[in-house]
PAMIZA-440743 format. One line per 10 residues: number of its first residue (from 1); for each residue y negated, x, z of C-alpha. Coordinates in pm, 1 decimal. Layout:
N
NUM	Y X Z | ...
***
This chain:
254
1	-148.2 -1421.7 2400.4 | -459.9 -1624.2 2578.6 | -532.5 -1946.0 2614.4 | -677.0 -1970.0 2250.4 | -316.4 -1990.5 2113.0 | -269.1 -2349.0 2330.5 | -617.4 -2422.5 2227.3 | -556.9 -2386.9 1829.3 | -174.0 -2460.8 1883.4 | -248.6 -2828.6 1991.0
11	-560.7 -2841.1 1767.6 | -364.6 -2798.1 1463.9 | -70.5 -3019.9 1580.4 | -343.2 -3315.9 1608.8 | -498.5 -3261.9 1301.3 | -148.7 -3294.6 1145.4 | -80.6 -3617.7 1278.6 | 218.8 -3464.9 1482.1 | 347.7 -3582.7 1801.4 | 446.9 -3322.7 2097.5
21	819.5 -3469.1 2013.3 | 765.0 -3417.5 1645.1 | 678.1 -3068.8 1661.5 | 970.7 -3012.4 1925.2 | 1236.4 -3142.0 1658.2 | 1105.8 -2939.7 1390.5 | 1100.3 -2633.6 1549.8 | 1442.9 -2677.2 1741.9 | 1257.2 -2700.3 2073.9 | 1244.7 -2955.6 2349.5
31	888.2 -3117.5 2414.8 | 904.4 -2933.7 2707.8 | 840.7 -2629.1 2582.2 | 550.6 -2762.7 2324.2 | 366.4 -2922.8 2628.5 | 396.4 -2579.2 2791.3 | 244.1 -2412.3 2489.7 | -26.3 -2653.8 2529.3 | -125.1 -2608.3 2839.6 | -94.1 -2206.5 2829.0
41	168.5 -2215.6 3122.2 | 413.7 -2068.1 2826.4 | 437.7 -1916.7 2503.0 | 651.4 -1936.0 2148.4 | 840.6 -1691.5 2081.9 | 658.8 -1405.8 1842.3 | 978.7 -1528.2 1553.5 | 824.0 -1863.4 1548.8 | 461.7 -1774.6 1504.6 | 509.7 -1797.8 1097.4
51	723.6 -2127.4 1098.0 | 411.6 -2303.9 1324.3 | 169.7 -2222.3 1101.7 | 353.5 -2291.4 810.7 | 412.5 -2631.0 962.6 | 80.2 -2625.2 1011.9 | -62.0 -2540.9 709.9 | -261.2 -2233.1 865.6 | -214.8 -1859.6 906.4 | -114.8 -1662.5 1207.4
61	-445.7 -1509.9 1241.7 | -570.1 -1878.6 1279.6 | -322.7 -1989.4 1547.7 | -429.3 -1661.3 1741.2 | -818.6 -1737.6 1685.5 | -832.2 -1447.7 1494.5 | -1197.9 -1454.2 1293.9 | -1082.8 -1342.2 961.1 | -1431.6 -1206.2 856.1 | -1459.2 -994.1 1161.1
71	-1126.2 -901.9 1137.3 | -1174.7 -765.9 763.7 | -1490.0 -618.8 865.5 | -1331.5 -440.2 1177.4 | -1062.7 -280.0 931.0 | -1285.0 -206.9 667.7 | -1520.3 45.5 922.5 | -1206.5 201.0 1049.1 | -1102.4 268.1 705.9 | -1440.9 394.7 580.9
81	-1453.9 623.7 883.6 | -1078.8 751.2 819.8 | -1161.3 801.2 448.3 | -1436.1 1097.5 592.9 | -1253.9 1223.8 825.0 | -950.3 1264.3 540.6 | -1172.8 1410.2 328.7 | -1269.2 1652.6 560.5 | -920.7 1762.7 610.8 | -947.3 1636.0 974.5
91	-619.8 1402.6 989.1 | -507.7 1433.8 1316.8 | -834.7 1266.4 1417.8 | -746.3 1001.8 1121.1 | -428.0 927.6 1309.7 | -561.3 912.4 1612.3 | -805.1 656.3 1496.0 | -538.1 486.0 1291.9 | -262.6 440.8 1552.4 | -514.9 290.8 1779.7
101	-634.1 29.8 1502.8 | -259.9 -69.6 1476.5 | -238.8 -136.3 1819.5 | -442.6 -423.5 1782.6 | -372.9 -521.3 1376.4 | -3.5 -403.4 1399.9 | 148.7 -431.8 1010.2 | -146.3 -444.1 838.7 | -98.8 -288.7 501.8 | -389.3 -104.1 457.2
111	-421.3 91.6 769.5 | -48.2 161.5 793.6 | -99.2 368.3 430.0 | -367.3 508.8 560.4 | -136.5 631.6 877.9 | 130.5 726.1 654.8 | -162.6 962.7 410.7 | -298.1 1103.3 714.8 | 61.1 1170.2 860.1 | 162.4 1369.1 556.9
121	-140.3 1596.7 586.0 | -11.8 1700.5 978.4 | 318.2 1835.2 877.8 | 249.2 2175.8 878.9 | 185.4 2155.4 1258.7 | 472.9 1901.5 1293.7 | 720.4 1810.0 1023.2 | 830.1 1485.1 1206.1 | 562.2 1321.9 1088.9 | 682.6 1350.6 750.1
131	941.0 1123.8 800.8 | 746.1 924.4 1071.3 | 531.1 854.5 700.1 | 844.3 800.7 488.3 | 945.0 471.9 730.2 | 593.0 333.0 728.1 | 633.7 385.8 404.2 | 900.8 210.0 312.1 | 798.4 -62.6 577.5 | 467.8 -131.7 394.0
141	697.7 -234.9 92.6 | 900.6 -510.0 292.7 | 494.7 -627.2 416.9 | 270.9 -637.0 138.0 | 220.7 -878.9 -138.6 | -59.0 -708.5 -309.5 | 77.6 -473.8 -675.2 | -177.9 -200.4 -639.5 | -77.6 -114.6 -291.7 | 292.7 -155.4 -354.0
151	255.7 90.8 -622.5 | 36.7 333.9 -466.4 | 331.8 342.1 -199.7 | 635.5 385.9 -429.8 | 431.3 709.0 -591.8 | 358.1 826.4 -258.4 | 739.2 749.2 -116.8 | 859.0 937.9 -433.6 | 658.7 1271.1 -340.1 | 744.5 1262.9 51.2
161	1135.4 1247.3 -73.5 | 1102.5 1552.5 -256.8 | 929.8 1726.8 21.0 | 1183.9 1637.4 261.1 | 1440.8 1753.7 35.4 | 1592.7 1409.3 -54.1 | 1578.8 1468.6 -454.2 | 1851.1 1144.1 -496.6 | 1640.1 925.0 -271.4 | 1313.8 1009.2 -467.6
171	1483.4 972.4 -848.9 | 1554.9 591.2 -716.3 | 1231.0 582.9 -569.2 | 1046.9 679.9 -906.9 | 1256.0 451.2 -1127.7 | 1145.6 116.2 -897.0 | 769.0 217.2 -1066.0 | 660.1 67.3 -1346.0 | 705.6 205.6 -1724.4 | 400.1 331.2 -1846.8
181	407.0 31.2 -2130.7 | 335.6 -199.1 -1846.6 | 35.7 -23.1 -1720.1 | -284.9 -185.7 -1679.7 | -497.5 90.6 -1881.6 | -247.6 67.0 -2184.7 | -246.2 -285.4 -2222.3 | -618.5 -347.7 -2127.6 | -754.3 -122.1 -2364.9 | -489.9 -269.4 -2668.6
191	-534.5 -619.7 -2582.0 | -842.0 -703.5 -2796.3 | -967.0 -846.4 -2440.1 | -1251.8 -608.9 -2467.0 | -1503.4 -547.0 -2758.9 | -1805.9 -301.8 -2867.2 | -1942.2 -72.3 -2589.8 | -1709.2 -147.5 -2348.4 | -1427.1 -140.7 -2545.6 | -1527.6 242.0 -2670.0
201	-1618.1 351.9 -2292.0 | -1238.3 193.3 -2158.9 | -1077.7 365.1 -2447.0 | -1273.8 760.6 -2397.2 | -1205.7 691.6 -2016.1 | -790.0 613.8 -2100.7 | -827.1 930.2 -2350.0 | -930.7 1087.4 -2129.1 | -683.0 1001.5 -1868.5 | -369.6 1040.8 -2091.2
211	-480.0 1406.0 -2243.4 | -468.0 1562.1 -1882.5 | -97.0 1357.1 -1833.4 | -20.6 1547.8 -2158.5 | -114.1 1872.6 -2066.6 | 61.0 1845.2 -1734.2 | 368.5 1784.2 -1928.4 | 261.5 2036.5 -2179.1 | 224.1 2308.8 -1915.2 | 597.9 2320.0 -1797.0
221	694.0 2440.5 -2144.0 | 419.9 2710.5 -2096.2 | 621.5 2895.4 -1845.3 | 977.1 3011.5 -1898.4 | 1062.2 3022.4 -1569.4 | 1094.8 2619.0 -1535.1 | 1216.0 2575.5 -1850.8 | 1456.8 2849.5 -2092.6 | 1348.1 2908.5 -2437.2 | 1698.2 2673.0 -2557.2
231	1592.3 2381.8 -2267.0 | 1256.1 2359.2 -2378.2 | 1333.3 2367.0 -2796.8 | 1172.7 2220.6 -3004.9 | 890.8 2298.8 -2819.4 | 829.4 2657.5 -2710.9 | 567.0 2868.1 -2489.1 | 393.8 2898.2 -2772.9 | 322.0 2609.3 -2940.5 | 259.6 2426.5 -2587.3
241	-37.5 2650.1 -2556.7 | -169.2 2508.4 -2833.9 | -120.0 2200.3 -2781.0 | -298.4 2240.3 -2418.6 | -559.0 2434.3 -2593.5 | -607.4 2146.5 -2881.0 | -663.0 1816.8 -2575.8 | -867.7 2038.9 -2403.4 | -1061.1 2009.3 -2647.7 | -1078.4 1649.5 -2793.6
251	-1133.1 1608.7 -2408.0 | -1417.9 1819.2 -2405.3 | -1568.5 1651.6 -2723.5 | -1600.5 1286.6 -2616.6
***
């Protein structure tokens, strides 16, 4: 930390009315140490960070004099310029990019997925970093409050179980997602929230979407060698051909 910590630290206490001794009892400290804070000749621990600007009312990024908007804007070019460089199949250069980034925004959400993606697509050359991706993983669920994220990981987590062989850990992995009746393109588009054109264009899009989760399923009874002829009954080879063959084209149509 610099000296903007003691300069937002005693900021914030007198905007709060608090007293050096006040501050010092809450926190379990002795007004020592918050005078020493103050004056940058010492530092809080890193564990107390949240409970001070709690007290405070204020975020961490605040007490660090952290500007937000730069800060988002900072993380969003790093992410733009990782998305290409995914795209490109270049992800050792993502990585590179990405553990840097973390080295100054360590735990943020976004750009630890982003390491864990890019990871995944290295572990031809090196298989540790499949499970180097399975902890940040499973750390970005302990971190992040937002749903989208928090599902994107659990799919992700479920797929880089099975790869590393851990079929048990995946199976618990998949049932922590949500049923599909909970999903926002099921419920949007029977809600009655949405009317006319829009209502037709969300519906054809969710068509859409659900006919090629259908013929994925569809397409393991094609093949006997997944499934025997008595596993697969009622269905058969057969008829799940047709089936395949009959969304492909209401897909096609609309």
């Amino acid at each position: 930390m610099d000296n903007t910590f003691s300069v937002q630290f005693k900021h914030n206490r007198k905007k709060r009315g608090f007293s050096q001794e006040q501050v010092a009892e809450l926190l379990c400290v002795t007004p020592q140490a918050v005078s020493k804070w103050e004056t940058g000749t010492s530092y809080p621990d890193l564990s107390l960070l949240p409970i001070i600007a709690n007290l405070f009312g204020c975020s961490v990024d605040c007490l660090l004099g952290i500007n937000l908007s730069e800060k988002n804007d900072t993380i969003n070019s790093i992410l733009e310029e990782c998305k290409s460089l995914t795209e490109n199949g270049q992800y050792s250069d993502a990585v590179s990019i990405l553990r840097g980034a973390l080295v100054k925004y360590p735990s943020e959400p976004e750009l630890m997925y982003q390491l864990a993606w890019n990871l995944t697509g290295t572990i031809n050359e090196n298989r540790e970093n499949l499970y180097e991706a399975i902890r940040i993983y499973e750390k970005i669920l302990l971190l992040t409050d937002d749903p989208e994220l928090y599902s994107r990981v659990l799919r992700d987590l479920m797929y880089r179980y099975y790869t590393a062989g851990d079929t048990e850990a995946a199976k618990n992995i998949a049932n922590r997602l949500l049923p599909f009746e909970l999903c926002r393109e099921y419920n949007l588009g029977r809600s009655n929230l949405l009317n006319g054109k829009e209502l037709a264009e969300y519906l054809v899009k969710c068509i859409k979407m659900y006919g090629q989760a259908m013929k994925e399923c569809f397409e393991y009874f094609v093949n006997t060698i997944i499934l025997s002829n008595k596993e697969m009954a009622p269905l058969s080879p057969e008829s799940s051909q047709r089936a395949i063959q009959t969304i492909n084209e209401i897909i096609n149509s609309i």
